[in-house]
C-alpha positions as CSV (number, residue, x, y, z in Angstrom):
1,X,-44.1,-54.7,19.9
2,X,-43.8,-51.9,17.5
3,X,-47.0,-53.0,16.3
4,X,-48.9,-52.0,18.9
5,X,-47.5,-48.9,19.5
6,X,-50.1,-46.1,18.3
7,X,-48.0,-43.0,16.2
8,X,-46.2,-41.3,19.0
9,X,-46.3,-43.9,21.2
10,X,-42.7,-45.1,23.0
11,X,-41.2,-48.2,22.9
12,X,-38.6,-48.8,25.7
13,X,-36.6,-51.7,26.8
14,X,-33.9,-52.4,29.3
15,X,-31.7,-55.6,29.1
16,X,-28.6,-56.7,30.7
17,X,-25.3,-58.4,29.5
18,X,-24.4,-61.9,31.2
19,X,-21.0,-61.7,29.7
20,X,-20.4,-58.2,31.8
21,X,-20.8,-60.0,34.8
22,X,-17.4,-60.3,36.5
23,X,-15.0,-59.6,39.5
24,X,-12.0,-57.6,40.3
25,X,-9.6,-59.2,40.8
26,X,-10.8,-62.4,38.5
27,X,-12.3,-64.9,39.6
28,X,-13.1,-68.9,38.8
29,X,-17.0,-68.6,40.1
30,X,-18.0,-65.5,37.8
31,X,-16.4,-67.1,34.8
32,X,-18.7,-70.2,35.8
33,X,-21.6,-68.6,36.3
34,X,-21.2,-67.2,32.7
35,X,-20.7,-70.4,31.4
36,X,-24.0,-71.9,33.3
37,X,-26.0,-68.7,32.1
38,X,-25.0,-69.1,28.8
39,X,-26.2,-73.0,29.0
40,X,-29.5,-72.0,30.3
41,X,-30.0,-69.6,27.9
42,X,-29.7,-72.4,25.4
43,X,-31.7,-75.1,27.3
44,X,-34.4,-72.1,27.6
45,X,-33.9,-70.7,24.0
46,X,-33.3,-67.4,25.4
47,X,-30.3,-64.7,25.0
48,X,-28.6,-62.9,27.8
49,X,-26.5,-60.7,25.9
50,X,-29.2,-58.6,23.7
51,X,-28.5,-55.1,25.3
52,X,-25.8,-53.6,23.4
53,X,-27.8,-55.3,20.3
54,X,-31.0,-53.3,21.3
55,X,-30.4,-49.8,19.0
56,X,-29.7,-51.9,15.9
57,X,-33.0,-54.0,16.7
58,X,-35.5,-51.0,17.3
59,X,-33.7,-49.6,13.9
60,X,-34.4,-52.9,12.3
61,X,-37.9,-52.5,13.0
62,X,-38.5,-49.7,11.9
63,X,-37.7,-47.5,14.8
64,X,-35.0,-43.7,13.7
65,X,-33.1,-42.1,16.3
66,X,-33.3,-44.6,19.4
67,X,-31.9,-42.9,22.3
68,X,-29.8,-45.5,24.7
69,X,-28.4,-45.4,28.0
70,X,-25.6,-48.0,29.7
71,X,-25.6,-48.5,33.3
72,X,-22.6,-51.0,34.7
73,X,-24.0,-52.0,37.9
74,X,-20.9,-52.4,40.2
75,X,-20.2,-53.6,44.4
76,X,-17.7,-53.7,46.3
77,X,-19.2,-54.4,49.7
78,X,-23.1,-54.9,50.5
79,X,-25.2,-57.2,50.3
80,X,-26.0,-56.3,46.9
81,X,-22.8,-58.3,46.4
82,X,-24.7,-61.8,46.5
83,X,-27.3,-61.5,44.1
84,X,-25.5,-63.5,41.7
85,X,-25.4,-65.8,44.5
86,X,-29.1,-65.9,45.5
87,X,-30.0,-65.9,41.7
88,X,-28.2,-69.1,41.6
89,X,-29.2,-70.9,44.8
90,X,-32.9,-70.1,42.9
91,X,-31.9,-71.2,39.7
92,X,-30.8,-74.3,41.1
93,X,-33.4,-76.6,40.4
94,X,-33.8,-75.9,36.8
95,X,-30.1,-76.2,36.9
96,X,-29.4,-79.4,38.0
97,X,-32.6,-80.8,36.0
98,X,-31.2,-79.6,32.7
99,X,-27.3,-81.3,33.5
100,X,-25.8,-78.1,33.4
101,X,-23.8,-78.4,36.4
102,X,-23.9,-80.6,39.3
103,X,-24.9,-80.1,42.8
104,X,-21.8,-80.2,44.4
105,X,-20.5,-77.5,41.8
106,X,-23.3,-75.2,42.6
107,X,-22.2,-75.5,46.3
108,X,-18.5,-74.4,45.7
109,X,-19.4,-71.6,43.2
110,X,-21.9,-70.0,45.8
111,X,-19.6,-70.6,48.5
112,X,-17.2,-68.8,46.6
113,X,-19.2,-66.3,45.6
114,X,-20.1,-65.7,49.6
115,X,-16.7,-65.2,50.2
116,X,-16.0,-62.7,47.7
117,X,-19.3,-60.8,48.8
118,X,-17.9,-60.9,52.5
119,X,-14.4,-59.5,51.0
120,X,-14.4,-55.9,50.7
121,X,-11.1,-55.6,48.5
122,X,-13.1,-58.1,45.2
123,X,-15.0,-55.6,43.1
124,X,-18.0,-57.4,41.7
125,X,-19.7,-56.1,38.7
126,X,-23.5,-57.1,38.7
127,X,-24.3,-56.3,34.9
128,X,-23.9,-53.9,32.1
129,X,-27.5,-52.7,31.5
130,X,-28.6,-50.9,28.4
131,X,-31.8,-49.1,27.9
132,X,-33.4,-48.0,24.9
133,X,-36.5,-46.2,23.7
134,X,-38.1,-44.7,20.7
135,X,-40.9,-43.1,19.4
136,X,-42.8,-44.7,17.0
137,X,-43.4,-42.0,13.8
């Protein structure tokens, strides 16, 4: 990408962290969704977990001085609270056709994560995100 930057042009990315995903208290459907994100991201050959990476990359490249912000997205009631939830029920088919886990498992881990978006006590954190930019010299 830095490529096609012209001089003075800006590069700037924004990326979130899989592993940050989690609840307070703890709970067994977060921990699996980590587990099934991470198994996509190998059936896909993707990463989730690039964002606190980013400032090293851009320097890697060629890019001095990124600047970078972190944003922790975070719920406690809303119905923000079940997009991890909805991201599954559409992930679903790609899912179950790659044997990461089974139907019935996707059914109890959304169910549970409905309940802990309808309880107003569980703190859900959505993602760390990170955002970086720089100016190509």
């Amino acid at each position: 990408m830095r490529s096609l930057l012209k001089v003075g042009g800006v590069l700037v990315c924004e990326d979130y962290e899989q592993k940050s995903v989690i609840s307070e208290p703890p709970s067994r459907c977060y921990k699996r969704l980590n587990e099934i994100s991470n198994a996509m991201d190998v059936a896909f050959g993707v990463g989730s977990n690039i964002g606190l990476k980013m400032p090293r990359l851009f320097q890697e490249v060629g890019f001095i001085d990124p600047q970078v912000t972190i944003q922790e997205i975070v719920c406690l009631y809303g119905e923000e609270k079940r997009f991890w939830e909805i991201t599954l029920q559409e992930a679903r088919p790609a899912i179950l056709q790659h044997g990461v886990a089974a139907a019935e498992e996707l059914d109890e881990v959304c169910a549970e994560m409905r309940r802990i978006a309808e309880d107003k006590t569980t703190l859900v954190v959505l993602a760390r995100v990170s955002q970086v930019w720089a100016r190509k010299e």
